[in-house]
C-alpha positions in Angstrom: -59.4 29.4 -3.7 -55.5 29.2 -3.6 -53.3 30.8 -0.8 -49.8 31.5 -1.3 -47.9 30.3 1.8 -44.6 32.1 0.4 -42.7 34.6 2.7 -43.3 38.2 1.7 -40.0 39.4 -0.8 -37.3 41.4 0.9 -36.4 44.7 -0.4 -32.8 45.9 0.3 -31.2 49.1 -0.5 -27.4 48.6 -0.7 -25.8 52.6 -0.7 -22.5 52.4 -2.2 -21.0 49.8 -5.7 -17.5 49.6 -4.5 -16.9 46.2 -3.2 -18.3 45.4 0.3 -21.8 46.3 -1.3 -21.6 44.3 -4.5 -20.4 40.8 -2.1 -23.0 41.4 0.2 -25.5 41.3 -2.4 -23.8 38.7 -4.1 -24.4 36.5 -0.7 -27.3 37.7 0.0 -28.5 35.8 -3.2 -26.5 32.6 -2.6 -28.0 32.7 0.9 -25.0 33.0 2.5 -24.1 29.5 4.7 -26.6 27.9 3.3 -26.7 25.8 0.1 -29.7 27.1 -1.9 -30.8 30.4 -2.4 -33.3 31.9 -0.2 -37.1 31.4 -1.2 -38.2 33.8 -2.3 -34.8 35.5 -3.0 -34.5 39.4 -2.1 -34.6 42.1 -4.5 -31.7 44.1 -4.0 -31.3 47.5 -5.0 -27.8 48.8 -5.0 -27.1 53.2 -5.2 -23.5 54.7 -6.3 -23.6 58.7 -6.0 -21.3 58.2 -8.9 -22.4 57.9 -12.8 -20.0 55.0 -13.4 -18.7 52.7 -11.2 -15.2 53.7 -9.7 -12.2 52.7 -10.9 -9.6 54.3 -8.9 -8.0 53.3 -5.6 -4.9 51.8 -4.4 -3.6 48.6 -5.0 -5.7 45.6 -2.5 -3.9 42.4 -0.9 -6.2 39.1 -0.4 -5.2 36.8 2.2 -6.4 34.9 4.8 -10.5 34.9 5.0 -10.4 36.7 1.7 -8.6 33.9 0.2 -11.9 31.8 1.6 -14.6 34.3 0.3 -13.5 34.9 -3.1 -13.3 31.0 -3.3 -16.7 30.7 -1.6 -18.2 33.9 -3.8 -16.7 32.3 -6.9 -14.8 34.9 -8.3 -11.3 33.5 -7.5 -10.3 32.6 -10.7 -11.5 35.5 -12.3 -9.1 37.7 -9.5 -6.0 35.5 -10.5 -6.2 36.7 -14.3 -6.2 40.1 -13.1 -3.2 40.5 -10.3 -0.5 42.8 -10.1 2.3 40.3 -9.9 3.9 42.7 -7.7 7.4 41.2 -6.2 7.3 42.4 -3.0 8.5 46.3 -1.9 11.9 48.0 -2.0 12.3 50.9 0.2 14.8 53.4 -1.5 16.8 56.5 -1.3 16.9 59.7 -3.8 19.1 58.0 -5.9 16.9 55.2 -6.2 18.9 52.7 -4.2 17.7 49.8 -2.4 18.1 49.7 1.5 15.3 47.5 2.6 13.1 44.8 0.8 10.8 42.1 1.7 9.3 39.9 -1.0 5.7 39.2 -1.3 4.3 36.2 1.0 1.1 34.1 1.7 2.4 33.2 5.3 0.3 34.9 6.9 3.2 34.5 10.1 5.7 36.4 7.8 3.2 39.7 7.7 5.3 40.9 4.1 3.9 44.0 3.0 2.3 42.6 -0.4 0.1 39.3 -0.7 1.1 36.5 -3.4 -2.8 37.4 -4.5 -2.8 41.2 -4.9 -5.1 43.4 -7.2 -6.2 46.8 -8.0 -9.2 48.5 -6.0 -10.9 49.2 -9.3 -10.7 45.6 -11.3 -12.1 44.0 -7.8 -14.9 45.9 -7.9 -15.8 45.6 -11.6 -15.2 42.0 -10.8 -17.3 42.1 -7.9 -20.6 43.8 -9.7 -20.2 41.1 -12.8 -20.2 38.3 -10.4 -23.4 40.2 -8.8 -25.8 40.2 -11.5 -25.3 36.9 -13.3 -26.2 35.7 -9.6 -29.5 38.1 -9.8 -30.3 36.0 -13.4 -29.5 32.9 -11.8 -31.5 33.0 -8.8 -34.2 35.3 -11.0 -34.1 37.6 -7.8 -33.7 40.9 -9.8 -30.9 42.8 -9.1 -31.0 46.7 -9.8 -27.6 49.1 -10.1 -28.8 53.2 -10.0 -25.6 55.2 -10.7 -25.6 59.0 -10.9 -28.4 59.3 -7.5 -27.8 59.1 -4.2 -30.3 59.5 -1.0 -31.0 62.8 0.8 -32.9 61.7 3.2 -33.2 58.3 5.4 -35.8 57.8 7.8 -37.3 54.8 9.5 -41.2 54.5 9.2 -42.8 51.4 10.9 -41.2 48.0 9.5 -39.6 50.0 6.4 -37.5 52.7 5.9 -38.4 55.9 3.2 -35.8 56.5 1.0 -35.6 59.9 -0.5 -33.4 60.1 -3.8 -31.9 63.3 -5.0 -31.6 64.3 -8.7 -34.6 61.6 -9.6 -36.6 63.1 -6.9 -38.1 59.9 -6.3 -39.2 58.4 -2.5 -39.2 54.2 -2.2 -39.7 52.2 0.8 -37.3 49.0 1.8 -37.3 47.0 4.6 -33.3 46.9 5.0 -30.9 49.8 4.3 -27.1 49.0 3.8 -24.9 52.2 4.3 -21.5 50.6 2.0 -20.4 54.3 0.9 -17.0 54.3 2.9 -15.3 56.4 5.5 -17.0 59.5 4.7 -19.9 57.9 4.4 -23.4 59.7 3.9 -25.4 57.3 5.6 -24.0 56.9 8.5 -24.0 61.3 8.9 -27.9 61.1 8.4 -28.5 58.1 10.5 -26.7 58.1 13.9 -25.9 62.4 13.1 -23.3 65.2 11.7 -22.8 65.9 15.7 -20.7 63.0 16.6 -18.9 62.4 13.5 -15.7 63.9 14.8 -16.0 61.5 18.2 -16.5 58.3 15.8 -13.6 58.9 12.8 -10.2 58.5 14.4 -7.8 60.0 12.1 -3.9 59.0 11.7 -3.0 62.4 10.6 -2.3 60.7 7.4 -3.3 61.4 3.6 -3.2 59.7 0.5 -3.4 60.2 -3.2 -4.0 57.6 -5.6 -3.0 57.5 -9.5 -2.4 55.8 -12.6 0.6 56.6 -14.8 2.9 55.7 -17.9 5.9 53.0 -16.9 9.4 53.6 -16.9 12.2 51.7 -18.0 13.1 52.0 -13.6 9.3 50.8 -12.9 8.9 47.1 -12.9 7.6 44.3 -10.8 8.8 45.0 -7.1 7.1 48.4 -5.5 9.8 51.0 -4.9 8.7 53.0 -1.5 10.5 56.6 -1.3 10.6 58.7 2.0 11.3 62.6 2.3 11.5 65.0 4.3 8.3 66.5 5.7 6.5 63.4 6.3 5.7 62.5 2.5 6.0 59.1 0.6 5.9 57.9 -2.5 5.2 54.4 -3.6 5.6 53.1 -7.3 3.9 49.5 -8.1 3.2 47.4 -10.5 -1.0 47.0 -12.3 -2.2 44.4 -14.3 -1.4 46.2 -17.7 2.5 46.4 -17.6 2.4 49.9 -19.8 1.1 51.4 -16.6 2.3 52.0 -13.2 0.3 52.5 -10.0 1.1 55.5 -7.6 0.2 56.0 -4.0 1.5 59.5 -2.9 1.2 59.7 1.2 1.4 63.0 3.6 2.1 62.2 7.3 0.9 66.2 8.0 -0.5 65.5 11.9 -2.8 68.1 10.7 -0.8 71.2 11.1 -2.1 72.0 7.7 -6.1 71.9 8.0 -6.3 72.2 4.4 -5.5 68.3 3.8 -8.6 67.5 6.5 -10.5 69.9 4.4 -9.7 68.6 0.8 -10.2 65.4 2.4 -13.8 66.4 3.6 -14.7 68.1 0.0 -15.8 65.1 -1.9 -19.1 65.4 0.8 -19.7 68.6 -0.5 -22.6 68.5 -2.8 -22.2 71.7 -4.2 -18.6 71.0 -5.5 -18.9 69.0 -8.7 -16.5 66.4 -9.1 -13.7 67.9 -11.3 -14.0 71.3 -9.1 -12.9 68.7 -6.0 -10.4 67.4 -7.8 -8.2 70.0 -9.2 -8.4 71.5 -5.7 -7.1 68.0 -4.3 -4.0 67.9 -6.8 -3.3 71.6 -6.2 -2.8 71.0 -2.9 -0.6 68.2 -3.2 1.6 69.6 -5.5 2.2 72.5 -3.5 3.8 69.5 -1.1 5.6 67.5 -3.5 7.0 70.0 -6.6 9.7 71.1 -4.1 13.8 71.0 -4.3 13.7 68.7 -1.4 11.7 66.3 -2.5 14.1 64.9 -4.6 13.9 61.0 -6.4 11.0 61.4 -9.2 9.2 64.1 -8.1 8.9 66.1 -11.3 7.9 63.0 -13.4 5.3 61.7 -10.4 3.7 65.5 -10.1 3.3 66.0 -14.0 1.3 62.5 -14.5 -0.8 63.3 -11.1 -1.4 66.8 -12.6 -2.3 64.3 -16.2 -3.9 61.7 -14.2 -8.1 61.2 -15.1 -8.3 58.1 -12.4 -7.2 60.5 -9.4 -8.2 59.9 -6.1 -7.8 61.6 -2.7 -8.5 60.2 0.7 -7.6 60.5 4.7 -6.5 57.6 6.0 -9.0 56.5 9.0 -10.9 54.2 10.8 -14.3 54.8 11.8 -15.1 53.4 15.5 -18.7 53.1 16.9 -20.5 50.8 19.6 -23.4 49.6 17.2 -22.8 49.1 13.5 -27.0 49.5 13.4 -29.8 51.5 14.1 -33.3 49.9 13.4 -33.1 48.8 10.3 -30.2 50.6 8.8 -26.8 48.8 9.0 -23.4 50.3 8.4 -20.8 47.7 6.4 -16.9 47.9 5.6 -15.1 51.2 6.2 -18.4 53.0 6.4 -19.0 51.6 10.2 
């Protein structure tokens, strides 16, 4: 008679593919500080509400520990053949004159707006999940992506927690559940409650948009940074394919309109399908921006976000809370 003296095999449900859950994983199976995987490695199950992975998002500046994990995670090379090049930022007028600028920087003393390392939201993540499962065949510790299902219903039971999944109507069990899905995140509502979501989200009074568009012969490689009237911004920058330019549209409201909370708050909504939340998003902001007194390149930037298939619209927030975990659910990156 033989007896296996192996540890028991960790399940792990990751909620969220954007890039705090991909890395995670992706340490989780190099066994983070240590220099061997863990025996026997975890199988790691990671959930995105969404179909396909997301693409959209503004653009993201490594420095500092970053520049250390992407090195340590391996994927550093693979996030220098994908930057933005960006120059540095130019603050401008309506007639598209500089009056500011402060070239992109390492120095982490200097504080310049843009990184010498700087890439889009999207392309990290993509680059993130790759890097993911050729670690699951390497370590053979099985990693699984579900897109298109998200969980319903969390709830700890003994040393595991019972996942309930909506639209396959299946029920698992894990012993760890990671809650990666972001500011407005799910998990952390049906954990730790809907009642004290307002106390733990402190809001800026700040919303953004985020879009792709067509260059122009003014776009190039330094961000151009507009200001109008009425608290709203426009920023112009630079992606990885030079035929297209990346746009960050930004609303300091104070929230004297509720509708931008609310449009912000919509993408939670499971009764709203995805392009019904969107073209109520745009609306919106084109109420704001296709004004006289917006001046600069409102028309063009309004017509490619009316155009624009990678759209996406979000408060700007931090969430703050005394305990990233409860039992065995843990909260990670903007999510906690």
């Amino acid at each position: 008679m033989t007896t296996n003296n192996n540890p028991p095999r960790q399940s792990i449900l990751i909620i969220g593919c954007g890039i705090a859950g991909p890395t995670l994983a992706s340490f989780l199976l190099l066994g983070c500080s240590s220099t061997t995987p863990p025996t026997p490695p975890p199988y790691i199950t990671v959930l995105e509400r969404s179909s396909t992975p997301r693409t959209t998002g503004q653009n993201i500046d490594i420095r500092g520990v970053g520049v250390t994990l992407i090195r340590k995670l391996g994927i550093a090379s693979a996030i220098l053949e994908h930057t933005t090049n960006e120059a540095g930022v130019r603050h401008v007028d309506s007639s598209n004159r500089v009056w500011g600028e402060m070239a992109a920087s390492s120095d982490e003393q200097y504080h310049s707006p843009t990184s010498d390392i700087e890439i889009l939201r999207g392309r990290l993540a993509q680059i993130c999940v790759k890097r993911c499962l050729s670690l699951g065949k390497e370590t053979d510790a099985g990693v699984e992506f579900i897109f298109g299902v998200y969980a319903e219903a969390i709830e700890e039971d003994g040393a595991q927690v019972r996942v309930k999944f909506r639209r396959s109507g299946k029920e698992r069990r894990f012993d760890v559940v990671v809650g990666a899905d972001g500011l407005m995140s799910s998990t952390r509502r049906m954990v730790w409650g809907e009642k004290g979501e307002e106390a733990r989200m402190k809001r800026l009074g700040v919303y953004g948009a985020f879009f792709s568009m067509p260059s122009s012969e003014a776009d190039g490689l330094w961000r151009r940074w507009y200001r109008a009237p009425g608290g709203r911004g426009v920023m112009i920058r630079p992606s990885e394919s030079r035929d297209r330019s990346t746009v960050t549209m930004l609303v300091c409201n104070d929230d004297k309109d509720p509708r931008f909370r609310e449009m912000a708050a919509l993408g939670t909504k499971r009764e709203k399908s995805y392009k019904e939340v969107v073209a109520a998003q745009k609306g919106l902001l084109n109420e704001y921006f296709d004004k006289d007194d917006f001046g600069w390149e409102g028309p063009r930037i309004v017509k490619e976000m009316m155009q624009a298939g990678d759209f996406y619209y979000s408060a700007v927030a931090q969430v703050k809370m005394e305990k990233w975990s409860k039992g065995r659910v843990v909260l990670l990156g903007d999510a906690g």
